[in-house]
C-alpha positions as CSV (number, residue, x, y, z in Angstrom):
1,X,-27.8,10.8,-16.3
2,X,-26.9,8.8,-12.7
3,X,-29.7,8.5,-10.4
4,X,-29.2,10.1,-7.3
5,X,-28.2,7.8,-4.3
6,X,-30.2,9.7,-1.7
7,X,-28.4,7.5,1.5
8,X,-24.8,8.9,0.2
9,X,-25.8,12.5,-0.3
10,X,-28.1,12.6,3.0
11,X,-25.2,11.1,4.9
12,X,-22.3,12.9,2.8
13,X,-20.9,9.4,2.3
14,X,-18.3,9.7,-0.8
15,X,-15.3,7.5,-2.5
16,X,-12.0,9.1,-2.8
17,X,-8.6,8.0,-4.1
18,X,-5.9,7.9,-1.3
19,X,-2.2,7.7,-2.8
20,X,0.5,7.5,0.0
21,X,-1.8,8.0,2.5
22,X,-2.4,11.6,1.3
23,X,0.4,13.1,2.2
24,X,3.0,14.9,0.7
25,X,5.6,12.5,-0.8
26,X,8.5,14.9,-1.1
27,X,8.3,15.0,3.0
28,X,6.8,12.0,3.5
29,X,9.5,10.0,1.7
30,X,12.2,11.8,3.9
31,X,10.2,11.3,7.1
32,X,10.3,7.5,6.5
33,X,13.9,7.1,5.9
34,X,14.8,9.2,9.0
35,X,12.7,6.9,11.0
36,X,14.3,3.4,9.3
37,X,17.7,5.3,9.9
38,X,16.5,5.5,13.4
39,X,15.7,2.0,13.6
40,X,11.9,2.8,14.3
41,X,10.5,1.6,10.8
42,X,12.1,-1.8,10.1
43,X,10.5,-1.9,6.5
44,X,12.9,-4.8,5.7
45,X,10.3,-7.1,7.9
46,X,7.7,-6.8,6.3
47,X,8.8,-6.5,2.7
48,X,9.5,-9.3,0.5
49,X,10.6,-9.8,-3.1
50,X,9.6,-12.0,-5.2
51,X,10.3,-13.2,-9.4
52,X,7.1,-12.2,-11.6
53,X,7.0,-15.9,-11.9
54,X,6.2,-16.4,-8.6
55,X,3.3,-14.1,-8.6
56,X,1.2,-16.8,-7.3
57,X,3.2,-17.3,-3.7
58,X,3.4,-13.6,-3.9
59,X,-0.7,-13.8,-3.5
60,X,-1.4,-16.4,-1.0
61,X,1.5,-14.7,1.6
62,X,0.2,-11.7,1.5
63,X,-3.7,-13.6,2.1
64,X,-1.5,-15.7,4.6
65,X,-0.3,-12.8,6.4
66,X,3.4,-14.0,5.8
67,X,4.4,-10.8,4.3
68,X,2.7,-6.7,4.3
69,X,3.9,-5.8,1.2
70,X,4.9,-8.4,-2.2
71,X,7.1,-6.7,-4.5
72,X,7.3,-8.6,-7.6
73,X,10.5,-7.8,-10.0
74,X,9.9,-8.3,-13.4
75,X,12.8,-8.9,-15.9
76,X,15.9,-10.0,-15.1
């Protein structure tokens, strides 16, 4: 049995699991490729791919700030 935290239940602090933000990925999805059709989400800014052997320089930009969101491909 967990002991009982009594500053997260008194203050109805929890955790919880986000996945895309929470939303609905079958409209979200669609929402975000009307708005990059639009020219309003320019994802191809701040995206940036990178071999799985580069993993490290993947790391440090996105510490740096020098890229959002790594995508490392794996495999040829």
């Amino acid at each position: 049995m967990h002991p009982l935290d009594m500053d997260h239940v008194g203050f109805a602090r929890g955790i919880k699991g986000v996945v895309m933000g929470d939303s609905n990925p079958q409209t979200f999805v669609r929402y975000l490729a009307s708005l990059h059709a639009q020219g309003k989400l320019p994802y191809d800014r701040f995206v940036k791919f990178y071999d799985f052997s580069d993993i490290n320089q993947a790391i440090a930009d996105s510490k740096s700030g020098e890229v959002i969101k790594p995508i490392l491909r794996m495999g040829s």
